[in-house]
N, C-alpha and C positions, 0 to 999 in steps of 0.2 A: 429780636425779631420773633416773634410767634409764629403757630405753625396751624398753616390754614388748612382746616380736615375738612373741608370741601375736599381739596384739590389730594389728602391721603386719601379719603374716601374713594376717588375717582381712580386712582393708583391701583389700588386695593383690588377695584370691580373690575379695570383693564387684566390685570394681573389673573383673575379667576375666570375671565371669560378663556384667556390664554391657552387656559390650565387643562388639560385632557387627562383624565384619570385613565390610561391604557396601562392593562396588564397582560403582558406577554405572558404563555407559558409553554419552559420547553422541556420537552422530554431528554435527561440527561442520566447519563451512568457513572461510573466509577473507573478505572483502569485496575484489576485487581494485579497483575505482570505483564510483564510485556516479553520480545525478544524472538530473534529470528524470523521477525516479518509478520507476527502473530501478537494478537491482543488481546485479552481475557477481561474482559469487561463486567462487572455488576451493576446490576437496577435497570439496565435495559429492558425491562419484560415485556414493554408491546413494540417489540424491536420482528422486522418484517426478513423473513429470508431475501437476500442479496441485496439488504437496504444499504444505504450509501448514509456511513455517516461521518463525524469530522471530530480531530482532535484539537488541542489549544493551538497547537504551530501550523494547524492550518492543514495537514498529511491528512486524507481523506483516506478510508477505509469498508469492507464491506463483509457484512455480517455472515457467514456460512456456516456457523453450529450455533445451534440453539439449546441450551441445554436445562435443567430446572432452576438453576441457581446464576449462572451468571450465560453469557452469550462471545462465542469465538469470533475474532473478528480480522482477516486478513489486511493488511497495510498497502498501498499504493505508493507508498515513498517511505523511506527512509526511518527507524526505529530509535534512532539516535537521543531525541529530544522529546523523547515519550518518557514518562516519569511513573511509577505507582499512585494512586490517588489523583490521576490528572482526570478532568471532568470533558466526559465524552459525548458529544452531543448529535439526538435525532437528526434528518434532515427529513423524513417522514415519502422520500422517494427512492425507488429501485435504482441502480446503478443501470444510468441511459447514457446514448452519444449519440452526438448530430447525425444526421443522415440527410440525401439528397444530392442534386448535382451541386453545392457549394461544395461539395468533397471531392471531385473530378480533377485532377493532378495533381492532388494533395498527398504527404505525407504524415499519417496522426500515428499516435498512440492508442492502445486501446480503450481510452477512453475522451477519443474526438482530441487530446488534445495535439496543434499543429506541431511537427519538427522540424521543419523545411526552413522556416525565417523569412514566410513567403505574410506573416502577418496572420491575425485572426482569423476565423472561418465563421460567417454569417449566413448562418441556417435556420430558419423558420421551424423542420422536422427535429423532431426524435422520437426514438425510440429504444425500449429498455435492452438491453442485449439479450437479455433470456424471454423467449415468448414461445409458444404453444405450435406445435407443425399444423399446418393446415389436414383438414382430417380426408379419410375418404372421398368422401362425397364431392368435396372441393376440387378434387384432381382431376385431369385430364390426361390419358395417354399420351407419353414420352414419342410424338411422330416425328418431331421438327431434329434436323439436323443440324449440330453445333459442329462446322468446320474448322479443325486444328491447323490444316495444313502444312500437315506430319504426313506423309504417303502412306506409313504403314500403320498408321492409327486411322487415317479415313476409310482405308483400302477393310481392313479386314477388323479395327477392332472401333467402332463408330460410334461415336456419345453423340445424344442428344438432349435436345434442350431440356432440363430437368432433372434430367439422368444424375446418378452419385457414381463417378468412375475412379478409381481408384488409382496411386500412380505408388507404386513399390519398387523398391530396390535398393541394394547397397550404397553405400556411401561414392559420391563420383562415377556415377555412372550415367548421368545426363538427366536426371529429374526435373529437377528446376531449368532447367534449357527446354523442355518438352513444353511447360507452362511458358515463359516467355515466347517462344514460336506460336503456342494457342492466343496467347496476348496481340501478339502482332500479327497473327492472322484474323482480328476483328476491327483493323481497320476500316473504316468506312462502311458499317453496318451498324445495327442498334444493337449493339451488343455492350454494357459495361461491366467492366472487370474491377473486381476487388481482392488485392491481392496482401495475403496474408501471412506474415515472416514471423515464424515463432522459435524463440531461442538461435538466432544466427547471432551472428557477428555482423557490429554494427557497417565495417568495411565492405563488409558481402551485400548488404540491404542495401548500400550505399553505389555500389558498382552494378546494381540490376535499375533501380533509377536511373541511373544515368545512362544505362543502356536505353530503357522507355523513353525517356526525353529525346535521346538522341534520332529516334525509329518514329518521334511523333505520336505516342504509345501511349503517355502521360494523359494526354488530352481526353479519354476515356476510363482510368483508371485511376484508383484508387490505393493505395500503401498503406498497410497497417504493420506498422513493426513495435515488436517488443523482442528487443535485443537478449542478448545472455547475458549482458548487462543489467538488464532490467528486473526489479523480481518477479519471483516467482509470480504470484497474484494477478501480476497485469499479463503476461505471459501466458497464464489460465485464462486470462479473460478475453484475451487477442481473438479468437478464432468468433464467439459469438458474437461480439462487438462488427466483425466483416458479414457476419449472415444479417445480424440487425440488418447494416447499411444494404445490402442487398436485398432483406425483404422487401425496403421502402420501394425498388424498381416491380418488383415480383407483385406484389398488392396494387400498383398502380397501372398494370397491364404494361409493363416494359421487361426486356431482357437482361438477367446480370450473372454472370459466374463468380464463382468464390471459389480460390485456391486457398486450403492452406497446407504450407509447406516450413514444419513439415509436425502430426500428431504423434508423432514418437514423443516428440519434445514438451506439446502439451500434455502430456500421460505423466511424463517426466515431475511438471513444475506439480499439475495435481498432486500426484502420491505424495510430494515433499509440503504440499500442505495439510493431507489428510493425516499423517504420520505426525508433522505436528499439533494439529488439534486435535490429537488422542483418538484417531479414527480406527479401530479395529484395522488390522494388515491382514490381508489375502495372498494370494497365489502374486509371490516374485514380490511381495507388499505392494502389491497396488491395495487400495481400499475395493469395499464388495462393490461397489458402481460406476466401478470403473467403465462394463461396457454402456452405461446410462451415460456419462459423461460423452461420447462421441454418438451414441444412438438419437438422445435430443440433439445433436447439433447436423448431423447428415440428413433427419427427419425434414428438418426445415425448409431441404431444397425440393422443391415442386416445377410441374406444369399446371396451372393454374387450369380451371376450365372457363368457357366463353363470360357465362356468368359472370362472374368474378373479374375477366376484365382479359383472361389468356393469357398474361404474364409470365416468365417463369425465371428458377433459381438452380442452377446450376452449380455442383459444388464438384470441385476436384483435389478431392483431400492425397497428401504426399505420407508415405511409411519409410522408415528408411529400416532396413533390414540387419542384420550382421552374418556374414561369412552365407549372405543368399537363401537364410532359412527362415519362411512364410511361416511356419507352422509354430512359433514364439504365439507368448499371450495375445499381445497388443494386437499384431499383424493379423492372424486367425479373427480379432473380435472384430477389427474394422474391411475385414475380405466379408464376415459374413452380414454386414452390414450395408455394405455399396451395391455396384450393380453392375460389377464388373471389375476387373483390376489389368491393367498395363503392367507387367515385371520387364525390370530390366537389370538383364544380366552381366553382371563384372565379367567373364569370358568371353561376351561375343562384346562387349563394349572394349574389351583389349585387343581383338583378333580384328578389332574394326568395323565391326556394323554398328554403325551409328545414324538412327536410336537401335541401342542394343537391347528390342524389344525378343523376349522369347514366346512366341507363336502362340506356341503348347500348351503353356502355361497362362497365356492374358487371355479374357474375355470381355467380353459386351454381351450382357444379359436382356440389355433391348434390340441389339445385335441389327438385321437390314433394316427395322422399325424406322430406325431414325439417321437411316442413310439417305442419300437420295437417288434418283433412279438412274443416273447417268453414273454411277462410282459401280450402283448393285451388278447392269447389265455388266463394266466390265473389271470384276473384282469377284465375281459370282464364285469361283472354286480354286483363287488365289488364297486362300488361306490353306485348304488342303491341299494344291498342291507344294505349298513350303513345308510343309507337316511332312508329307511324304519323304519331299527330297531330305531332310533333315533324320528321318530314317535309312531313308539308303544310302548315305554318303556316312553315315555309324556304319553302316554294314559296309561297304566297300573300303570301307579302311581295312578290314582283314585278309584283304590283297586278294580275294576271289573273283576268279575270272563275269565279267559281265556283260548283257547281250549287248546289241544295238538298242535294243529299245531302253532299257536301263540306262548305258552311257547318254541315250537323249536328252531321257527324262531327269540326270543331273545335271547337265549340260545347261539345260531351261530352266532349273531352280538357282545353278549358280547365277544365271545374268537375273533372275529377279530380286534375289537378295542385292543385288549389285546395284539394281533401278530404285530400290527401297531405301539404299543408304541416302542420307541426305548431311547438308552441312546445318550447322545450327545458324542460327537467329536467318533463316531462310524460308519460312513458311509458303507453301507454294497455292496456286491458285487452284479450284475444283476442274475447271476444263486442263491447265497443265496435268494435273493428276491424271485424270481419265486419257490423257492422251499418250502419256508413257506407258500404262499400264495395260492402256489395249495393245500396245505395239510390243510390249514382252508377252502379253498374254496370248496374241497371237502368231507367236513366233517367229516375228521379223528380227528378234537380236541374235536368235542361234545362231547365226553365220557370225555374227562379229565378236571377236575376241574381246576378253574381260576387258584388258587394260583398255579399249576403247568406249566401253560403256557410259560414260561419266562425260565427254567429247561430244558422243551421239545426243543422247538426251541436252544437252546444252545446243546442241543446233539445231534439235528439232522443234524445240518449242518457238522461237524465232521463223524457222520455215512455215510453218502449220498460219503462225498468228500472221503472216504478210502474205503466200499465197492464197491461203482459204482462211480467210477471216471470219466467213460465215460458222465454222464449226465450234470456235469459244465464246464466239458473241451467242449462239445457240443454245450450248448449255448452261452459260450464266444463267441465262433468262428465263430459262425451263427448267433448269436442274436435272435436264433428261437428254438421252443419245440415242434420236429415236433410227430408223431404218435407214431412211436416206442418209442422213448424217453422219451413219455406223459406216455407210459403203463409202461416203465422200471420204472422209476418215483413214480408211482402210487402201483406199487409191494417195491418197496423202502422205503415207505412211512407207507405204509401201515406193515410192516415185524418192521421198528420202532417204530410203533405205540403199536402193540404187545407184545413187548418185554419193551416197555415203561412201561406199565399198569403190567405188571406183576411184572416189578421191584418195582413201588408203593406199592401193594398189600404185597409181601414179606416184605418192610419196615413197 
């Protein structure tokens, strides 16, 4: 049978129309060593700071020293199946993660990917984790008050929207309980939370979910963990990864906070990267930029101005301390960074004030700006006088005789510390706050005995809201406690107080 070159001919033509001469080309390096989480890479040379690029087994990675001869390259998994000479390839983009409301009860990694087993996350957004603080101009004064519903963080040390407030203290001393009470006090407001777990223990990240689920918390909020398990790299990267997903609310005219808790730990994973990729050691070996490391990331949080859209980003960075001394590297760089700092003290957090905040030592540097005007009128000179009393109860410990007016005046600071304590995951409402705190601050608890403090306040917020219901549906709606209100209040207060003491008396 012969061979009909029509029909090769025809073959031939199908075959070449087929045919697409495409020529890929991709920017690829060399591995010159590898080990301990760290890659040394050759031929990268138009390799971009914090690019994201990828090895043969698929371990993604991200560029941090650039140097003339070859480029340092941190690991996001596992170093194991990394070889000398294995071929390291561009991906020609910065290391980004999703962002958006597809993130909203979600559990990621710091880099978008999901942990929960809740399925993929399908996001439209992203954005690179490292980006530029919005500059001057862009800003708008810090007015708007962000409600903890902590009594003595509303009462006397006040963050507001945008604000960087700072939350220190020793190991167990109620930190991370002060951010979940902030969490679950933004129920049913525009407020979303991104909450950021750097170097915990996976059981601990895993038992503060399931507290949020439980409290209906999730629904608003965001997880970002990178355990102690985790390395280092993603662990450094945790923290801007949660500002990213918060910028996207902050640029779109929406409200978001970012906690992370805690940067002792990201300081931590850093130094143990810059010391391996041959970073000159400083002061306790941190590298020299170390306070650049937490200054771009606190920079980021804003109140956005009208223009732009009035958005803003809220950041509540955690320090944890040792043996209660602020004045360490770390602690000093990010006290003078913030805008204020919460301390809470292992001594009174033993003795039992809980939050065992210390007075003295916390402030709010935006301070009444961004309270609101129903807390100002009655919280106006509750912080001095606990300053006082915490003076004179040192002093009266050396057993010196004291007047009448001194025994008062501890008398009144012990029942406010008393009204201050609170229980955790109990965040309380603005009109409850204001309602205790005028009725210590106007001396309707001096007659009644400590141990019944905690009795009182638990009946009175139930009296107040069923006979004069006008006084919290009022300051809800106004955020203010104006004249009439103050005397309604004050006849309310007073009419409980009454009927308080008399019920004791009968018992």
């Amino acid at each position: 049978m012969g061979i009909d070159t029509n029909e090769v001919s025809w073959v031939i033509e199908e075959e070449i129309k087929k045919f697409e001469g495409k020529i890929s080309l991709d920017s690829v390096g060399h591995v010159l060593q590898v080990g301990d989480g760290i890659a040394k890479v050759y031929g990268l040379d138009e390799a971009m700071m914090s690019e994201l690029v990828e090895f043969p087994n698929g371990t993604k990675g991200m560029v941090l020293n650039l140097e003339a001869e070859s480029v340092g390259v941190v690991l996001f998994g596992s170093d194991q199946e990394i070889k000398e000479h294995d071929l390291v390839k561009r991906t020609g983009k910065v290391v980004s993660v999703p962002v958006g409301d597809a993130l909203l009860g979600r559990v990621v990694n710091p880099l978008g990917v999901p942990l929960d087993g809740k399925g993929p996350i399908h996001s439209e957004f992203i954005r690179p984790v490292e980006s530029p603080a919005p500059n001057v101009v862009e800003r708008s004064p810090v007015n708007e008050p962000l409600m903890t519903g902590v009594k003595s963080i509303d009462a006397m040390i006040p963050i507001g929207r945008g604000q960087r407030e700072l939350i220190i203290g020793d190991r167990q001393t109620g930190k991370t309980t002060i951010i979940l009470d902030t969490i679950l006090n933004q129920k049913d407001t525009d407020m979303h939370c991104i909450y950021v777990a750097i170097g915990q223990k996976a059981s601990q990240i895993s038992q503060i979910v399931s507290l949020l689920e439980q409290h209906g918390a999730m629904e608003y909020t965001t997880v970002v963990a990178a355990t102690s398990a985790d390395p280092a790299p993603l662990q450094y990267l945790a923290p801007y990864a949660g500002a990213a997903m918060g910028e996207y609310y902050l640029y779109n005219g929406k409200n978001a906070i970012c906690f992370y808790d805690d940067l002792s730990k990201h300081a931590q994973s850093y130094r143990q990267l810059a010391l391996l990729l041959r970073r000159p050691p400083g002061r306790e070996a941190y590298p020299g930029d170390i306070f650049y490391l937490h200054s771009r990331l606190l920079e980021r949080a804003a109140k956005l101005n009208n223009e732009l859209g009035g958005g803003s980003l809220t950041a509540i960075p955690v320090i944890e301390t040792q043996a209660g001394d602020v004045a360490t590297y770390i602690p000093t760089n990010v006290i003078s960074i913030t805008d204020g700092q919460i301390f809470l003290e292992s001594d009174l957090f033993y003795a039992g004030v809980r939050p065992a905040i210390n007075v003295s030592l916390s402030a709010s540097r935006v301070g009444g700006k961004a309270q609101s005007k129903a807390m100002k009128r009655v919280a106006q000179s509750l912080r001095l006088d606990l300053a006082q009393f915490r003076e004179l109860a040192a002093f009266s410990q050396f057993g010196s005789e004291l007047d009448d007016a001194t025994k008062a005046q501890l008398d009144r600071g012990e029942r406010m510390v008393e009204i201050l304590k609170q229980g955790k995951l109990d965040p309380l409402s603005l009109a409850r706050q204001v309602i205790i705190i005028f009725a210590g601050v106007k001396g309707f608890l001096d007659d009644i005995p400590i141990e019944d403090i905690r009795s009182y306040e638990e009946e009175l917020y139930p009296f107040v809201e069923k006979n004069y219901r006008s006084i919290p549906d009022a300051i809800f709606e106004t955020k203010d406690l104006n004249e009439e209100n103050a005397k309604l209040l004050e006849e309310a207060v007073r009419k409980f107080t009454n009927d308080f003491k008399q019920k004791r008396r009968k018992d």
